[in-house]
C-alpha positions as a printed Julia matrix, in Angstrom:
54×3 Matrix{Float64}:
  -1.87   8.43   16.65
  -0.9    9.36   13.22
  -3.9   10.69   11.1
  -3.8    9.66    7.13
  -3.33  13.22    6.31
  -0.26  13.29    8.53
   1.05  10.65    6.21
   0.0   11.87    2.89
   1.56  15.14    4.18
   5.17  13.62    4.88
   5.14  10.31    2.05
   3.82  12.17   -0.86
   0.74  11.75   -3.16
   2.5   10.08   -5.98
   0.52   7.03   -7.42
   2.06   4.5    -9.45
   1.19   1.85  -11.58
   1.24  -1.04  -13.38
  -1.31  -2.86  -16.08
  -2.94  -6.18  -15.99
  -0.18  -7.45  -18.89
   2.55  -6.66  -16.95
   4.99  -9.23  -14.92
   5.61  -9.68  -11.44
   9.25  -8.82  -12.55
   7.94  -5.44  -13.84
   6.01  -4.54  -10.53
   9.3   -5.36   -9.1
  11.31  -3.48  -11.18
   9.27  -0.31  -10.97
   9.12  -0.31   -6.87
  13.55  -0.12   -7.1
  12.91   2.46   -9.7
  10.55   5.05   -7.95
  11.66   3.65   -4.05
   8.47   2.43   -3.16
   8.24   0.34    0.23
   4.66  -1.81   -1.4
   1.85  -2.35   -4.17
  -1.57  -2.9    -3.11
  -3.34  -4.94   -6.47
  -7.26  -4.09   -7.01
  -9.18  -5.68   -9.56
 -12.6   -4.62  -10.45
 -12.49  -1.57   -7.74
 -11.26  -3.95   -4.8
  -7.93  -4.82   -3.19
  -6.82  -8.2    -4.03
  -3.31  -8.66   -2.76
  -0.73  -6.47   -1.69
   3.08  -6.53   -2.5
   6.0   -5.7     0.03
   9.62  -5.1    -0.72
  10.31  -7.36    1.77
């Protein structure tokens, strides 16, 4: 079974954002930009929804 460090090791550390005034459309726009496969949304330290590319 792959360990979390295993997969920090091969995807990267890189953390994006984006800010509470911010569209859908920009969320969007940013995951093409920087290839990223999802978006996990927290609000007040907790993880309220997450976003796929699919």
């Amino acid at each position: 079974m792959t360990t979390v460090q295993q997969l920090l090791n091969e995807k990267g550390r890189d953390v994006f954002t984006v800010g509470p005034g911010e569209t859908v459309f920009d969320a969007i726009r940013k995951m093409a930009e920087q290839n990223v496969p999802a978006w996990l949304f927290f609000h007040a330290g907790q993880c309220r929804a997450a976003l796929p590319e699919q």
